[in-house]
N, C-alpha and C positions, 0 to 999 in steps of 0.2 A: 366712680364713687357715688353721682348722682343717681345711679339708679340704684344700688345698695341700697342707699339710705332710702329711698321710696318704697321698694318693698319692704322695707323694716318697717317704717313710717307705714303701711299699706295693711300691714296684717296685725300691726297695733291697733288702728284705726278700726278695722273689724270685729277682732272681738271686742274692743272697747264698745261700741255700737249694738253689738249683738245682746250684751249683758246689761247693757243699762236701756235698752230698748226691749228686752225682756220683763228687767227690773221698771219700767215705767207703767204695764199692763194693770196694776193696781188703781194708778195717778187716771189713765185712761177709762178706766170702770167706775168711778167714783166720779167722773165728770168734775175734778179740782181742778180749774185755772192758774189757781193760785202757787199750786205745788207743781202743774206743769212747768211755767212760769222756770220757777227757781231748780227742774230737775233739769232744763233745758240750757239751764244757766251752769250747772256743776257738769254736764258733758261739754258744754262748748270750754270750760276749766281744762278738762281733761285731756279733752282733743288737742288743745293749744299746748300742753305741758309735752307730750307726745310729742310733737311738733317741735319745740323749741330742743327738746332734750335728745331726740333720736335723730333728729337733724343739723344739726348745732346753728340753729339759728335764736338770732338774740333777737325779740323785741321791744322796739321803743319807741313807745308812747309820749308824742309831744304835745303841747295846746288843751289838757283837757279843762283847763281854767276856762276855755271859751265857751263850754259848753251849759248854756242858760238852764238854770232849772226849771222843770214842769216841761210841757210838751215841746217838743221842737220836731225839723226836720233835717236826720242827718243826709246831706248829698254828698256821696261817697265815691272817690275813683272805683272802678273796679279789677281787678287784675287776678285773682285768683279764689278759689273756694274758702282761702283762707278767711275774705273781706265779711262769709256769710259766717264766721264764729265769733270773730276780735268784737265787737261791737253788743254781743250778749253782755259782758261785763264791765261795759266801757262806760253806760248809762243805766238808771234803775228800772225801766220798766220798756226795753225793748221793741219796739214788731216792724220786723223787716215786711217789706213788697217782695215777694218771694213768686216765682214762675212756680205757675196751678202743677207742672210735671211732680214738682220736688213734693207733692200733697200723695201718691201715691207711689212712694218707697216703702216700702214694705217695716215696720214699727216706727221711723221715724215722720214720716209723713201726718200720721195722726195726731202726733203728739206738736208739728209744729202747729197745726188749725186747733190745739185746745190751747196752746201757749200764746196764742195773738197773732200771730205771724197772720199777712193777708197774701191771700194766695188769687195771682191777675192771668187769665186764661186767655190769650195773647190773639186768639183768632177769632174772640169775640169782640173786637174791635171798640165800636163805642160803647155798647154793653160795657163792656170789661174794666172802661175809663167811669161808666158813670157807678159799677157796684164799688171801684177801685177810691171814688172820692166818698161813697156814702160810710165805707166801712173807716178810712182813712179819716172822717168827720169824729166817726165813735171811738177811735183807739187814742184821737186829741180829748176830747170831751174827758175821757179817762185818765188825762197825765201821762200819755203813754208818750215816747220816742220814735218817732218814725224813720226806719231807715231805707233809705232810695239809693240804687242806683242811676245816677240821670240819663247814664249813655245805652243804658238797659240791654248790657250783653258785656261779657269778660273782653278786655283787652290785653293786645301787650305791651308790658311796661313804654308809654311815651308815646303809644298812640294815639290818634286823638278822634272819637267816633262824636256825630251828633250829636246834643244833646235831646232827650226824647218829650215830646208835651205832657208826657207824667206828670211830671215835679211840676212844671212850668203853673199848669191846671190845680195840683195841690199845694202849689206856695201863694197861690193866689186864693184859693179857699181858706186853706188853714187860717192867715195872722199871723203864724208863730215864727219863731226864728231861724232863718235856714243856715244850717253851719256846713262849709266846703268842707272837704277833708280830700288831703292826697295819700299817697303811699306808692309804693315800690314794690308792694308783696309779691307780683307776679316774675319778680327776680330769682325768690328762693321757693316759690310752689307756683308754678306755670301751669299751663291747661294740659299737659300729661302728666297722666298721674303715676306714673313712674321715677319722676324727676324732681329732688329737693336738694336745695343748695345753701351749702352755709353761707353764713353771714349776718348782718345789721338790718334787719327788717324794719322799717319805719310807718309808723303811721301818726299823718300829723294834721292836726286839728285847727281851723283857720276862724278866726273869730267873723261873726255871722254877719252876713250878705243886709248889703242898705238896702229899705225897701225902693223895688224897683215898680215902675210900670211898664206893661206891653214883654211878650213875649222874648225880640231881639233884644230889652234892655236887661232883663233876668239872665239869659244866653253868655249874653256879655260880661256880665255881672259873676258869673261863675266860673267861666272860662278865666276870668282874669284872676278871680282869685285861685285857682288852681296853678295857673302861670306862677303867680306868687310863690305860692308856698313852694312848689317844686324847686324854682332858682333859689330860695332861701335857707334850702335843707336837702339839697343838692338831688333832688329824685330827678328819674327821666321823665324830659316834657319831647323828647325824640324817639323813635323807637330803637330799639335793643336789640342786639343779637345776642339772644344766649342759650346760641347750638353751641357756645365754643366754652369745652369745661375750664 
């Protein structure tokens, strides 16, 4: 049935994409930000409704009280493509740290570099770290929401990868407030895209990290709040087997 439902979910997904990535070519020749912004916002809508309805997963959103208004930085588990939609509509003003690859898909790609999103080109090393805090400077300046992953690569569910000197280096620029956040999503949308599973999706929101000093105390500082939340609200902090339908 997991596979059923991914290619249902798969061919939804496409022409949902097709048509409103067509329907964007307007938003993209007028050079609007602002309507990118919110067209970006009504496909990651759409995308999710798809998702929840063709797959029969339920999600739920816990903690968004903790989320301070005006700029912040959300550090996000990562576990599935799902993690790069929930978060358009979770906050008003968006821009994910997005891998430079996803900038050339063919109508989406453009439309994520007119919508804010920052796109880090991973084999430009410290290049990449210092264009990665100048733009990350102007999307704060702006009220914008910044969204990081810190172990900067998909897991799965309860594994547990480095944290990366990304965030480390923009929690210490920024000021702003870093909010953990866990979740589970790689339970019912894993890295084949074939495979979607019902159930209780979770994603839950941890009120924001004491300012720390030095590198190992930030580290620890997130890890332990991720700790937290997971035993709290029962997510995996182990890794999961889920070959077995």
């Amino acid at each position: 049935m997991s596979i059923f439902r991914g290619l249902l979910f798969n061919l939804y997904f496409l022409i949902l994409t097709l048509i409103m990535g067509l329907g964007a070519l307007p938003i993209r020749l007028l050079g609007r930000k602002d309507l990118a912004l919110s067209y970006a916002k009504l496909w990651s809508r759409a995308v999710l409704f798809g998702f929840s309805r063709l797959c029969s997963v339920r999600i739920e959103i816990s903690g968004q009280d903790n989320i301070p208004a005006g700029p912040s930085l959300i550090a996000s588990q990562h576990q599935s493509f799902f993690d790069g939609f929930v978060w358009m509509n979770l906050v008003p003003l968006p821009t994910y740290i997005i891998k430079h690859e996803l900038t050339k898909i063919p109508l989406v790609g453009p439309m994520l570099i007119l919508a804010g999103m920052i796109p880090v080109r991973r084999s430009d090393g410290s290049k990449a770290l210092r264009t990665m805090m100048k733009d990350s400077a102007d999307a704060h300046a702006a009220n914008r929401q910044i969204v990081i992953f810190p172990e900067g690569t998909r897991t799965v569910p309860g594994e547990r990868h480095p944290i990366q000197p990304g965030i480390i280096a923009l929690a210490r620029q920024a000021n702003v407030p870093v909010v953990p956040v866990a979740t589970n999503s790689g339970l019912f949308w894993d890295r084949s895209p074939w495979h979607k599973r019902p159930g209780v999706l979770k994603v839950v929101i941890g009120k924001p990290l004491p300012a720390t000093q030095g590198r190992g105390a930030f580290t620890a500082a997130l890890e332990e709040a991720w700790d937290e939340l997971c035993a709290t609200h029962a997510l995996p902090r182990d890794p999961v087997d889920n070959s077995v339908e």
